[in-house]
N, C-alpha and C positions, 0 to 999 in steps of 0.2 A: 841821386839827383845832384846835377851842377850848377853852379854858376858861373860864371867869367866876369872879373871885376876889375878893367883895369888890367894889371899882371897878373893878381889873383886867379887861384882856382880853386873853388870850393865845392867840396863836396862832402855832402851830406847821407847817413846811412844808420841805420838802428846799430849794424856793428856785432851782430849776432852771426849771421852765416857768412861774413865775408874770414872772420877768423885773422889771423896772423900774416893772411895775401891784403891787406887793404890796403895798406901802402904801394901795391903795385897793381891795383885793378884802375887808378885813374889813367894813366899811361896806356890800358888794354882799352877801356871801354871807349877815354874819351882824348884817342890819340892827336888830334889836330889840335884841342881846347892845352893839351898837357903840353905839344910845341910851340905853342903861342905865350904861354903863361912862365913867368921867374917865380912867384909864388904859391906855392901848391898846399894848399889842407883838407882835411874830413874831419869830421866833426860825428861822434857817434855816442850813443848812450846805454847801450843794451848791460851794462855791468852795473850801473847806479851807482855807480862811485866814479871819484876823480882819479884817472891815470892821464898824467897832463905830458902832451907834445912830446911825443915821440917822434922822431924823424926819422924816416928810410925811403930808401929810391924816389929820394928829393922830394917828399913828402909826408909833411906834420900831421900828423894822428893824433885826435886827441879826444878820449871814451872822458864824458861829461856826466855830473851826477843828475841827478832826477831828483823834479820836486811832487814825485808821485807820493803818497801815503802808502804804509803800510796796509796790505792786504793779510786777507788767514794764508795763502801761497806764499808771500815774503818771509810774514812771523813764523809757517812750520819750515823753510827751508832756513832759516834764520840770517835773512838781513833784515835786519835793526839795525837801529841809531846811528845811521849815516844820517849828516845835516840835509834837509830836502835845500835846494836851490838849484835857483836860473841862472842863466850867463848870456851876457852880452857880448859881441865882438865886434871892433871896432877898425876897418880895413885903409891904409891907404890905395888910393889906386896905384901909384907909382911905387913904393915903398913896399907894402906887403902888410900884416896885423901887426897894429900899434898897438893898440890898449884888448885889455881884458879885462871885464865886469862881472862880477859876481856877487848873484844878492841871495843872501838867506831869507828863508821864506820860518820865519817865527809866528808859533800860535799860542 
C-alpha cells in the first residue's frame, strides 16, 4: 500500500515476503508515484523488532517493532522481551520525515 504526500512516498508492507527486494519494489510497482516523489519510505513490521532506516535505491526501509503480546508461537520459537511499542511519523510535505515517535506500551 502507498501513499503520496507531498514529495513523500510511502509505503506500507508486513515485510515478510518482499524480503531484501523491498527497497526496489516501489520503483516496480508504483513507477509514476516513485517519479514524481524526492522522498521515498516503507514502513514494515514482520521481524518485531526495530531495524531502523536502512536506505537503498533511494529508499528508507524501516522493519518497526510490534506492540503485539507474546503468544505460546512467539515464547516456543523464543521471541521475548523485546519492548512492545507504536510509532508515530511525522511527514513534511516538502521536506520529507521530520520527527519520529515512539511510545512504549507498559503494563
Amino acid at each position: 500500500k502507498y501513499i503520496e504526500y507531498g514529495k513523500c512516498a510511502i509505503g506500507y508492507a508486513h515485510g515478510d515476503s518482499e524480503g531484501k527486494t523491498i527497497s526496489s519494489i516501489m520503483s516496480k510497482e508504483e513507477p509514476e508515484l516513485f517519479g514524481r516523489t524526492k522522498y521515498r519510505y516503507f514502513h514494515c513490521g514482520h521481524f518485531h523488532k526495530l531495524i531502523s532506516h536502512i536506505e537503498e535505491n533511494g529508499v528508507e526501509v524501516a522493519w518497526l517493532g510490534s506492540p503485539t503480546g507474546t503468544d505460546k508461537w512467539h515464547y516456543d520459537k523464543g521471541y521475548i522481551g523485546n519492548v512492545k511499542c507504536g510509532y508515530g511519523f511525522v511527514y513534511d510535505k516538502e521536506l520529507g520525515l521530520r520527527m519520529e515517535i515512539r511510545s512504549n506500551i507498559v503494563h
